[in-house]
C-alpha angles and dihedrals in degrees: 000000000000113000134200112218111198118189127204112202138195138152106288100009141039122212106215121190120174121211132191133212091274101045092256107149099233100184132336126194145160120233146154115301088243125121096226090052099051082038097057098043090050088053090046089052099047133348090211103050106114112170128070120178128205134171115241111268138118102314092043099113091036098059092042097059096035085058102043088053095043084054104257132117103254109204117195120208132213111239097220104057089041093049086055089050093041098051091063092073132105101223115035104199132133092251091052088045098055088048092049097046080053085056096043097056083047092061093046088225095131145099120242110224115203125231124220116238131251094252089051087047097054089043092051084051096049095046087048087050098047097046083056103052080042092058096045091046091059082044093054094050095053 
């Protein structure tokens, strides 16, 4: 059996909702926006599932990588072509939107958005840091 796992994440919770090859809902659930969490109740669900879907946001790189590392294949989204889709629907709630990103990467009908790596995001951080104490440093001399 082959399942679609679509994640809806905000801040403090994530919405999961698991899919299989036919669109049968399979188990849905709330639960804390932390890798380990969504990680331990996939697990729970199905050894074999592989895949997990979410659409880009705050927690994007955070999940990525939390899922890479836990073992699943973590797809990013992009927000604007899962809002479209989303938008279609009846009943807009967190609950109906994590079950429709799971349809949505069963039908394949989605845009895989890349992550940058680790080592791109400290570099970005250090570049950033050091444009600011250069800036302050001019501001200071004047």
């Amino acid at each position: 059996m082959i399942y679609f796992t679509g994640t809806d994440v905000f801040l403090r919770a994530v919405w999961i909702c698991v899919v299989d090859d036919h669109g049968e809902v399979c188990r849905e659930a709330k639960g804390d926006a932390q890798v380990d969490v969504v990680g331990a109740w996939l697990h729970a669900f199905s050894p074999e599932l592989k895949s997990v879907g979410f659409e880009t946001g705050a927690l994007s790189q955070y999940l990525t990588y939390g899922l890479q590392a836990a073992g699943f294949e973590a797809i990013c989204l992009e927000a604007r072509q899962v809002k479209n889709t989303l938008y279609a629907m009846r009943n807009k709630t967190d609950r109906n939107d994590a079950r429709g990103i799971a349809h949505i990467l069963r039908t394949g009908w989605y845009s895989r958005v890349h992550i940058k790596s680790l080592h791109s995001h400290r570099r970005r951080a250090l570049l950033a840091s050091r444009k600011a104490i250069l800036a302050k440093c001019v501001d200071l001399e004047e």
